[in-house]
N, C-alpha and C positions, 0 to 999 in steps of 0.2 A: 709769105712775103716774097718778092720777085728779088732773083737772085745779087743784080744789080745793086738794088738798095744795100743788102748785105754786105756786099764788097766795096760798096763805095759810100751811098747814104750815111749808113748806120756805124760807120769809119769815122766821117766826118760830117754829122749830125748837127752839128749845133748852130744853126743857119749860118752869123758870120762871126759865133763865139765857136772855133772848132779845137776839137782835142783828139790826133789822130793816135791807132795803136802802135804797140810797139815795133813791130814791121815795118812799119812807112817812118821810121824815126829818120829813116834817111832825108825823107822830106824836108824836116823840118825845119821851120829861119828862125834863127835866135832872136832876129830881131822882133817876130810876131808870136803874140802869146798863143802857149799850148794849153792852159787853162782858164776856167772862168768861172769865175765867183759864183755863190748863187742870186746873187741878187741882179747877176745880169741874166743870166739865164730865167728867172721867169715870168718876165712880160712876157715872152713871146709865147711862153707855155700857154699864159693865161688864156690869150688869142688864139691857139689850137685848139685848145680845150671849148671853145664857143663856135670855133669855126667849124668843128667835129661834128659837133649838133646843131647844127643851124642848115649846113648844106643838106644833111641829112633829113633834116625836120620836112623838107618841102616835099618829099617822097612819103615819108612818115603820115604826114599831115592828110594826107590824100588816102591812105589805107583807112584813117580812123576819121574821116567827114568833117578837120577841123575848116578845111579850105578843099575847091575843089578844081579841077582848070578848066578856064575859059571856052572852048572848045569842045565837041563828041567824042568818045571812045578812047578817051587818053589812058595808056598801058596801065598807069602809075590809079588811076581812078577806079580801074577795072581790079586794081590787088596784084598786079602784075610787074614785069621788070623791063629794065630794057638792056636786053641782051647783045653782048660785047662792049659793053660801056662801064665806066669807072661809075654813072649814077650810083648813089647810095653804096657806095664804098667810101665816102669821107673817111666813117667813123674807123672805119678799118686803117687808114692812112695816118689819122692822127694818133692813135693808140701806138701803130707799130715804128712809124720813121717820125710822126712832127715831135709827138711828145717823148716816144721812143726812148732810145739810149741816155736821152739830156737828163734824167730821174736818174741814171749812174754816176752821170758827171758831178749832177748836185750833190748825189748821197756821198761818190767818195770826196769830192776838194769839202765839203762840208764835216765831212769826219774827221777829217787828217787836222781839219783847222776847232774842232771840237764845237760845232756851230748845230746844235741837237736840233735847235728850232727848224732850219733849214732840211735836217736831214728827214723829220718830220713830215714836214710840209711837203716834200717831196713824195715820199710812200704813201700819202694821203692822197697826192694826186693819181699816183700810179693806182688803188685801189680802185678810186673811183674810174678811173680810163679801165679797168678790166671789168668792173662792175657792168656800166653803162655799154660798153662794147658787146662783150658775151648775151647781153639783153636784147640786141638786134642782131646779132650774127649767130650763137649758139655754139657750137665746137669753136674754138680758136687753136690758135699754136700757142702753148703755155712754156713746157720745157725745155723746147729748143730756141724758144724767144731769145735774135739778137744773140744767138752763139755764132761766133765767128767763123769762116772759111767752110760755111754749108752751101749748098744748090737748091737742095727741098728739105722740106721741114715739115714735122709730121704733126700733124692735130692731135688734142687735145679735148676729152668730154667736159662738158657745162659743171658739173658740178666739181670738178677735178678746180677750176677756175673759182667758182665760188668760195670752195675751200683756200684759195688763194687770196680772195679780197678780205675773208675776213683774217690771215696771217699777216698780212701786210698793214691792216689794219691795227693790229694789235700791237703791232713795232710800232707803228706813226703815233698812236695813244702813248706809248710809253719813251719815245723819244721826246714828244712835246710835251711832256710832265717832266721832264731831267733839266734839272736846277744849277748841276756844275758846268764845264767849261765855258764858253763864250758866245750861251746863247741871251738875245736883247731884244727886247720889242724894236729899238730904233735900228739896229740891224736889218733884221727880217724885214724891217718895212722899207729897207728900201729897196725891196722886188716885190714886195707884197702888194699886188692893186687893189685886193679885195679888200684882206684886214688890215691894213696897214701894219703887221707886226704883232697883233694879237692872238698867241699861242691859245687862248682859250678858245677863240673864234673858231678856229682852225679845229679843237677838239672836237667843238659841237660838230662842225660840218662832218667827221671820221665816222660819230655816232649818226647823225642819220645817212651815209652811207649802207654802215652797217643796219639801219631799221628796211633800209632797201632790201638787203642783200637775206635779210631773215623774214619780209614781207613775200618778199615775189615767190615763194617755194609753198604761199597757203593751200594749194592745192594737194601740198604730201602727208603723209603720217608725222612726219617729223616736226613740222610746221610748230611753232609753239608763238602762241598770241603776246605771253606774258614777255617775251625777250621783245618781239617788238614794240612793246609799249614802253615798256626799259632804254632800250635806245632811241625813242622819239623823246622821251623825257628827259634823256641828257644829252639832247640835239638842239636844236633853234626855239628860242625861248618866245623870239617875237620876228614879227617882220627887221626890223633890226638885224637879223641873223643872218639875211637869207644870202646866198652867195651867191654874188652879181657882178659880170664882168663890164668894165666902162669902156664906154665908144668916146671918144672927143666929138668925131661928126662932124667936123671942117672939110671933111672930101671923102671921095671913095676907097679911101687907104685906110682910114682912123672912122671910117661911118659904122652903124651898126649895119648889119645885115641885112635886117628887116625895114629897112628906112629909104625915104623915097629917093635921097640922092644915087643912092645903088644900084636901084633899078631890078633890083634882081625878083620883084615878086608880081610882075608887069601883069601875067598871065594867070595868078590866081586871082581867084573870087570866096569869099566868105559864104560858108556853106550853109545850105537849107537847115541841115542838122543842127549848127551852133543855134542859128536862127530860130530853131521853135525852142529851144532853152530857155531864152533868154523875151520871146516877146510875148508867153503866155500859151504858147501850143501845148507845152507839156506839165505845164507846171498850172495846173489850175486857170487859169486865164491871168495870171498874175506876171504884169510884166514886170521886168527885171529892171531895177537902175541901172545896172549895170549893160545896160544895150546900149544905150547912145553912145558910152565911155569906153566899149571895147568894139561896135560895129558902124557901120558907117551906111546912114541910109543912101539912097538912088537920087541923084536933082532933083526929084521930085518929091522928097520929101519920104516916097514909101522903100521899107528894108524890105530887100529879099535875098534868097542867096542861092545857090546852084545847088543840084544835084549833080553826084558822079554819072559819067558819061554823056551828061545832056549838053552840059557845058551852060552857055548862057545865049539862049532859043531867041529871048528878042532884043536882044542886044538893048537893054534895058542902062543895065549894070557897066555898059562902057559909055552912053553918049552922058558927057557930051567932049570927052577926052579922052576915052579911051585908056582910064588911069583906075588900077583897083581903089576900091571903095576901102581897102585894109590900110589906105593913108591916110584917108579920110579927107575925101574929095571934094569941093565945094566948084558949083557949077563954075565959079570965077577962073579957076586953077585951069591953066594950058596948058604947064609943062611939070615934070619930073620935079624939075628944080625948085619949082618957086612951093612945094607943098612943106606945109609944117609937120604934117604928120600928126599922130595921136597915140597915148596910150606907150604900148611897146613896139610900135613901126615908128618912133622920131627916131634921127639920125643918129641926138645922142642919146638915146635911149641903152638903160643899163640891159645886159643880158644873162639872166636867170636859171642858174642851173640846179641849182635846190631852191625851197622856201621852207620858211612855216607855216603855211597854210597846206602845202602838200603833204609837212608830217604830221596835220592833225587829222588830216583826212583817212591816212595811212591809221594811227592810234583809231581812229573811229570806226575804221573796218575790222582791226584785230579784236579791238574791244567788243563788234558787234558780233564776229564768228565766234570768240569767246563764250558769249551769254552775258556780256557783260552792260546793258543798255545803258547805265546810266554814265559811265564812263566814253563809253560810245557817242551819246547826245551831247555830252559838253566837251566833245575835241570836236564831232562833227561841228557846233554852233562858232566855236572859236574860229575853224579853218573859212567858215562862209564868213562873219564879220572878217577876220586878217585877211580874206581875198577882198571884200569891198574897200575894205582899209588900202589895201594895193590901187586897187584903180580908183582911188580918187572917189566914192560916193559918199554925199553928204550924210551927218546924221540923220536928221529926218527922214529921207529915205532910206537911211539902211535899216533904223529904228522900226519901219512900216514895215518893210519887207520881212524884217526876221518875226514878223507876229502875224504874214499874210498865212495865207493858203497855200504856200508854195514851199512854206515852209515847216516839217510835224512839229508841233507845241506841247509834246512830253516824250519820256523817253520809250514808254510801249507806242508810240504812233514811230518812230523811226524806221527806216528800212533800208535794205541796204542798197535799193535805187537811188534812195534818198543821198547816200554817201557818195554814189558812184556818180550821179550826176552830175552834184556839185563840185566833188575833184574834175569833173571833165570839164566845165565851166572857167574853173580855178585855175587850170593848165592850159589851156587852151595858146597854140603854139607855142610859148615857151617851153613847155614841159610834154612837148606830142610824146618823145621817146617812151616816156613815164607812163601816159593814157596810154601808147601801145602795151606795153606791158601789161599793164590792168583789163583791155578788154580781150587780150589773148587769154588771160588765165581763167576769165568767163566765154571766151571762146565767143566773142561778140556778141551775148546775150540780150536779147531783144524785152526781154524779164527786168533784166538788170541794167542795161542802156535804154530806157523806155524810148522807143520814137524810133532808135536806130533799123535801117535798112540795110540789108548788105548791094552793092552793085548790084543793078537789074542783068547788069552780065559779066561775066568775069573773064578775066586775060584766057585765051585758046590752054596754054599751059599748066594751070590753075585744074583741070579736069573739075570743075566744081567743088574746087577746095580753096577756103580762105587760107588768106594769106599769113604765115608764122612769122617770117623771118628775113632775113637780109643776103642774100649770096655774097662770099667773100668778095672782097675788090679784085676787080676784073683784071689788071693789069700786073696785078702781083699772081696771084695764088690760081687764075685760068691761064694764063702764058706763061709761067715761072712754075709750077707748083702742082700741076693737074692730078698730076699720079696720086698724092697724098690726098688727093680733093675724090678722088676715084675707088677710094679704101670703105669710105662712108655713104657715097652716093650723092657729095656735092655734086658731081657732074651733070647729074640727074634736071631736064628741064622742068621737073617738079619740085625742085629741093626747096625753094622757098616757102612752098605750102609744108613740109613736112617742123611737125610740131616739140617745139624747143623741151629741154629737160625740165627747166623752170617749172613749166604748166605742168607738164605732167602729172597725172597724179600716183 
C-alpha cells in the first residue's frame, strides 16, 4: 500500500463517515461526529465490495474467453498486463483502503455498543476481501496490514492469508450465533442491503466462503473433499441465498456496472468460447436455452463471438451501432441510453458475488475427486437446474435439456468436464474471478475445458507462460513499496505468469 494512503487514507477512511486516530485528535470539531454506527458504514462497503470485482472482472474476463475486445492484439487478450497502470488493481484497492480500516470501525463501535450481529458481519466480510483478493494477487501484506506510521510493508505468503480467512471466519460464525447483548435482525437491517438483518443468511454466506477457501487448495495432499462438502452443505440452501448486491439504475452513480447506461463495456464482445457452449459446438449439437437469455445474437439474426486477439474482423458484431451485443442490441437501438439491457447487463441488475449454483458445482467436483459419483451427479444436476432457474429458462426447455445429450443421464457417465463446463456457463461474468481460479488450478486444461484454446499469441512478457495472477496495484506497492515487491520477484516483468500457492501442488 502506498505510503500516502497510510498516513492519510487509512486515517480517515470512511468516505464521509470519518473516525481519525489518536494523534490528529487535535483536528477534531466537536460539532462533527467522530464515530459511526454500523449501519451507516455498510452501504458503501456493500458497493466496494462489487466495485472490487466488476472493474476487475473485464481484465479477468479476457484471460478466461468469457468476452473478448473489439480490436487485434489487446495486451489483456494476449494474458498479459498493462504496465504502469492501476488496470486490475481494483481488487487490491478495495481490500486495502475502500473496505479497509472501516471492518475496525464497525467491529470496534459495534462491540463497545454489544451489537455481535454487526461485528459479525463485518469479519465475514473482511474474510471474504482476503479470500477473493489473495485469489488474484497471491502474496499480499497480511501482518502489517493498516498498522500505522509505516513507509513499506512487507509481504506476506498465500497460505499464511489462507489461514487467516478461515480465523476470521470462525470469529464471524461465532459472533453471529451470540444471542446476548443488543444484537436484532431490525437493527442489522438497517445497513444490511443484502439480508436485510438475517444473521443466518449471513452464516451461510461465512460457510461457503469457507467451501472456497478448502476447495481452491484440491491440488494439495492436504486437500480434503469431505470438509468441502460440509461447508457447501451449510452454505446456500437455494438461489434464495445467493449474495447479491442491488443497483437502483436511475443514472450512472446507482447503475450496475455492467449495464448500458454506464457505458463501460462499449469495447467488449461476447466470446467464441462462451458461444460454442452454449449453441451446440461442444456439447453434442445440443443447443442451450440458455443462449438467447445470456447472449445476444448480430441484426441479423446469427450469434457469433470473437476470438482473443482477432478482435471483430468484419465488423459484423458492431453494425448497425456499434453497441456490444452483451446488452442485447436490437437493430432499432441508436444509443447507450435508450437499451433495456438483458439478463445481468440491465441497469438495475442485481450483482452476484456467491450463489448456489456455484456451491453445487463446487460439492460436485469434491464429491467427483472423492470417488464419490453419486453425490457428485445430484449437486452437479442441482447446480445446472438453479443456473437455468437464474436466467429465466422455461420448464419445458429446462425439462428437455437436462435429458438431452449435453447432459450425462447417470452418475458413471459424469465427468469432470461435465462439471467444469457447466460452472463455467453458470459463472460466466459474474463469477470470472471464481472460473479464474478453477481453470488455473487445471492450468487451463484443454481435457477439462473442452473447446478452450489458449491465445494464438501471448503478451512479449509472458515468455510462453499463461497467465497466474494479478501484479500488485500499481500505484501503491510499484511507487510506494518496490523494495518489498523486490524480496520475492514481484518486480520481475514475469511475475504474473509465476504460479500462485493455491494451485500448487
Amino acid at each position: 500500500m502506498k505510503s500516502n494512503i497510510i498516513k492519510i487514507g487509512m486515517l480517515c477512511i470512511i468516505l464521509t463517515f470519518v473516525s481519525c486516530e489518536d494523534y490528529l485528535d487535535i483536528n477534531k470539531d466537536p460539532s462533527f461526529p467522530q464515530a459511526a454506527d454500523g449501519f451507516s458504514v455498510l452501504p458503501p462497503l456493500f458497493s466496494q465490495m462489487a466495485r472490487g470485482e466488476v472493474f476487475d472482472t473485464r481484465y479477468v474476463g479476457q484471460y478466461i474467453q468469457n468476452w473478448n475486445w473489439i480490436t487485434a492484439n489487446n495486451v489483456w487478450d494476449q494474458q498479459g498486463y498493462a504496465a504502469g497502470s492501476d488496470a486490475a488493481g481494483e481488487k487490491w484497492r478495495q481490500h486495502y483502503w475502500a473496505i479497509g480500516k472501516n471492518i475496525d470501525l464497525i467491529v470496534d463501535e459495534s462491540t463497545l455498543q454489544e451489537k455481535w450481529d454487526y461485528v459479525g458481519v463485518a469479519k465475514a466480510i473482511r474474510a471474504w476481501s482476503w479470500q477473493s483478493s489473495t485469489d488474484v494477487y497471491g502474496e499480499m501484506i497480511l501482518k502489517q496490514a493498516w498498522e500505522p506510521n509505516r513507509y513499506v510493508f512487507d509481504f506476506d505468503t498465500q497460505d499464511l492469508i489462507y489461514e487467516e480467512v478461515k480465523r476470521l471466519s470462525d470469529e464471524a460464525l461465532a459472533d453471529l450465533a451470540r444471542t446476548d447483548g443488543k444484537s436484532s435482525e431490525a437493527s442489522l437491517g438497517r445497513g444490511d442491503l443484502v439480508y436485510k438483518g438475517k444473521t443466518a443468511q449471513w452464516t451461510k454466506f461465512v460457510y461457503g466462503n469457507l467451501a472456497r477457501n478448502a476447495h481452491h487448495i484440491s491440488n494439495k495432499s492436504t486437500y480434503n473433499p469431505d470438509k468441502v462438502i460440509e461447508y457447501v452443505d451449510k452454505s446456500f440452501a437455494s438461489n434464495a441465498d445467493n449474495f447479491s448486491i442491488p443497483h437502483a439504475g436511475t443514472n450512472s452513480n446507482d447503475g450496475n456496472f455492467y449495464g448500458a447506461t454506464r457505458n463501460n463495456l462499449r469495447s467488449y464482445r461476447q466470446s467464441t468460447y462462451i458461444l460454442s457452449l452454449l449453441d451446440g459446438t461442444i456439447f453434442n449439437g445440443v443447443k442451450d436455452p440458455r443462449l438467447p437469455l445470456m447472449l445476444s445474437a448480430s441484426p441479423d439474426g446469427v450469434y457469433r463471438g470473437v476470438e482473443p486477439n482477432k478482435g471483430d474482423t468484419t465488423n459484423t458484431l458492431n453494425k448497425p451501432t456499434r453497441i456490444p451485443l452483451l446488452w442485447g442490441v436490437s437493430p432499432a437501438v441508436t444509443t447507450a441510453a435508450s437499451i433495456p439491457g438483458k439478463n445481468i447487463f440491465k441497469d438495475n441488475a442485481l450483482h452476484y458475488l456467491m450463489t448456489y449454483f456455484e456451491l453445487q458445482f463446487m460439492k460436485a467436483e469434491a464429491a467427483f475427486i472423492k470417488g464419490d459419483k453419486a453425490t457428485a451427479f445430484d449437486a452437479f444436476k442441482k447446480g445446472v437446474i438453479a443456473h437455468m432457474d437464474f436466467t429465466s429458462v422455461s420448464t419445458p426447455d429446462k425439462d428437455a435439456y437436462m435429458v438431452s445429450a449435453a447432459v450425462p443421464q447417470t452418475a458413471d457417465a459424469l465427468t469432470l468436464s461435465d462439471i467444469m463446463l457447466q460452472k463455467y456457463i453458470a459463472l460466466w461474468v459474474h463469477g470470472a474471478l471464481e472460473t479464474w481460479v478453477d481453470m488455473r488450478r487445471y492450468q487451463y486444461s484443454p481435457a477439462v475445458y473442452k473447446g478452450f484454446t489458449l491465445p494464438s499469441k501471448l503478451f512479449a512478457d509472458n515468455s510462453g507462460k499463461t497467465v497466474q495472477r494479478f501484479r500488485p496495484r500499481y500505484n501503491s506497492e510499484y511507487v510506494w513499496n518496490l523494495e518489498s515487491l523486490r524480496t520475492f520477484g514481484g518486480d520481475l516483468a514475469d511475475y504474473h505468469t509465476q504460479e500462485l500457492w493455491f494451485s500448487k501442488k
